[in-house]
C-alpha positions, 0 to 999 in steps of 0.5 A: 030439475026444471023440464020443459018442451024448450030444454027437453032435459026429459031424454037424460032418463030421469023420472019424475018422483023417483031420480027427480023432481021436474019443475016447469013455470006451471008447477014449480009454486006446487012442488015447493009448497010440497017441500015447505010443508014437510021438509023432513019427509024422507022421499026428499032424501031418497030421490036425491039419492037415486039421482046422484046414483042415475047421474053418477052411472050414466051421465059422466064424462067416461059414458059419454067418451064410451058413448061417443067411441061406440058411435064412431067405430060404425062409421070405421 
């Protein structure tokens, strides 16, 4: 996931090593040098995981329908 002060993809909630790997312009040569030289490493895995999990329970359609109910019944 590519995270910079410009896209500020930071505020989704995600986590850096744990739901997430963040890449930016200044790390990404790192992070898959990282990858490449132990691709079977099963952390890979497991942080996919928990994003598809993080992902799958707060950033869908219906969380943000919820979300976006729950802000207009205080102007109601």
């Amino acid at each position: 996931m590519e995270v910079t002060g410009k896209n500020r993809a930071d505020i989704l909630g995600f986590k850096d090593g744990e739901n997430a790997i963040f890449i930016n312009e200044k790390n990404y040569k790192k992070k898959l040098e990282e990858f490449i030289s132990d691709p079977n490493n099963s952390r890979w895995e497991e942080i996919a995981k928990a994003g598809r999990e993080y992902t799958m329970k707060n950033l869908t359609n219906d969380t943000a329908v919820e979300s976006l109910v729950s802000i207009m019944k205080e102007f109601i």
